[in-house]
N, C-alpha and C positions, 0 to 999 in steps of 0.2 A: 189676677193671679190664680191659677189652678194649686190647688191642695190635693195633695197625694197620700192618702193613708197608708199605712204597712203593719201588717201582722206581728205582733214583736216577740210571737213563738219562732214565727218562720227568720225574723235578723237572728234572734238567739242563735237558733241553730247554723245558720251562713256562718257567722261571728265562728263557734264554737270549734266548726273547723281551720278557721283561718287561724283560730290560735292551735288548736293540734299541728299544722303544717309548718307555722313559723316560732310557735312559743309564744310569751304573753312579750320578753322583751322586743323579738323581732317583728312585735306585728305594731303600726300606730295607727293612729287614729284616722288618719288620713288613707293607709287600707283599707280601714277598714266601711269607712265612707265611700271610697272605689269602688268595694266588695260588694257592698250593699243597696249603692243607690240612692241613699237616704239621705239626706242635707247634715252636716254635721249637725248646726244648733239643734238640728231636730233629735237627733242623736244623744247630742248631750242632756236638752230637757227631758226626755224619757230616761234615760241608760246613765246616765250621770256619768263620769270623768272614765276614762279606761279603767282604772281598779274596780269601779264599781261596777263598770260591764262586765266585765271579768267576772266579779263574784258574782252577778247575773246569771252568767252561764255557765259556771260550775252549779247553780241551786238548780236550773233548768235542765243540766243535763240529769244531775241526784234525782230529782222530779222526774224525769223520763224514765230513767236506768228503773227507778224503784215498780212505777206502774206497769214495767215488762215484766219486772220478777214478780210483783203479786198477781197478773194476769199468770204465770205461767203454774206459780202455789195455787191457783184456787181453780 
């Protein structure tokens, strides 16, 4: 069995559009595993259940957005 590691800044951000494009209702799980490449179970033990990926990538994008703005203040 080969094991495939994944950067889970870089799913964030795949993820993050898929729900900008389709919404949190339009997008499942199963998307988002398409999207991604990533094995579901792998998905859910890291990322936990859709809501909680979700709220993953709303703190991840907060976390982005913010280190643009204090890079651009200081």
């Amino acid at each position: 069995m080969r094991l495939i590691q994944f950067v889970p800044d870089d799913i964030l951000r795949v993820v993050m559009y898929l729900f900008w494009e389709k919404g949190y209702a339009g997008t499942s799980m199963d998307e988002i595993v398409e999207t991604t490449q990533v094995n579901k179970q792998s998905l859910y033990n890291f990322f936990g259940d859709k809501k909680s990926f979700f709220l993953k990538v709303l703190y991840f994008y907060f976390e982005d957005t913010m280190a643009v703005v204090q890079e651009i203040l200081s």
